[in-house]
C-alpha positions in Angstrom: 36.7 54.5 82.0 38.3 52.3 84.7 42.5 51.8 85.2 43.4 48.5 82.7 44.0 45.8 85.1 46.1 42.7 84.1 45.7 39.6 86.2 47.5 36.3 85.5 46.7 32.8 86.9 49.8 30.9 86.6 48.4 27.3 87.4 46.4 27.8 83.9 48.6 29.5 82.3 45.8 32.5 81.5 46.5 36.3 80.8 43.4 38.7 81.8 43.4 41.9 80.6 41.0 44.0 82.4 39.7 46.9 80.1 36.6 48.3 81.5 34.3 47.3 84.2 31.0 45.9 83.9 29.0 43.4 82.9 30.2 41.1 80.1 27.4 40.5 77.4 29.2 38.8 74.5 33.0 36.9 74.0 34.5 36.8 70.3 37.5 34.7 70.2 40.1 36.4 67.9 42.1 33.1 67.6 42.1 29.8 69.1 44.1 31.8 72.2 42.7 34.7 72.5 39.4 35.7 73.5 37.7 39.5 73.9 35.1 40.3 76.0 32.2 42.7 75.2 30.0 45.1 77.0 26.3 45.4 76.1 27.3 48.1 73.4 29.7 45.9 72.0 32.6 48.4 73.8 35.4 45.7 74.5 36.1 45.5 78.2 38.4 42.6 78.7 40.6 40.4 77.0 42.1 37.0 77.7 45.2 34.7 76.7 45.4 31.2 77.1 49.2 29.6 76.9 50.0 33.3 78.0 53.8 32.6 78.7 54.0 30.8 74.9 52.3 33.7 73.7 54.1 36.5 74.9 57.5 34.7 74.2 56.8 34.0 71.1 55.6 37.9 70.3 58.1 39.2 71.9 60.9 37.1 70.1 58.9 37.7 66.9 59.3 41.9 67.3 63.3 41.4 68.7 64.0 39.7 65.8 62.2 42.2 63.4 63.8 45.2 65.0 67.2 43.6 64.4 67.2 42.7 60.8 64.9 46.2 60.5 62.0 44.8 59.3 58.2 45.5 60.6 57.1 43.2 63.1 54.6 40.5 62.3 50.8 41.4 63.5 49.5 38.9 65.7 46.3 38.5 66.4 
């Protein structure tokens, strides 16, 4: 397996996660945002955010705020 690479375009506001290289066969989008990308064995191999800045804000205030009134952090998807 390849080193992750992350790669962010910041006129389009798009967060690509870079998991594996090679051909992508199939996409399944997770939620309206976020998008993964599959290999011809249906290995995941990439993954990619739109509104990536309101995403990770918002994800990162979510677990902040759960860490300090010591509750588990929200799963997003």
């Amino acid at each position: 397996m390849s080193k992750p690479r992350m790669v962010y375009f910041e006129q389009e506001d798009i967060l690509h996660l870079t998991i594996a290289k090679g051909p992508e066969s199939q996409s399944v989008e997770l939620s309206p945002n976020i998008t993964v990308e599959l290999n011809e064995k249906r290995e995941l191999i990439g993954i990619e955010i739109l509104d990536a800045s309101a995403f990770l804000r918002d994800t990162i205030a979510e677990s902040v705020q759960a860490k300090l009134l010591g509750a588990p952090p929200a799963q997003s998807v």
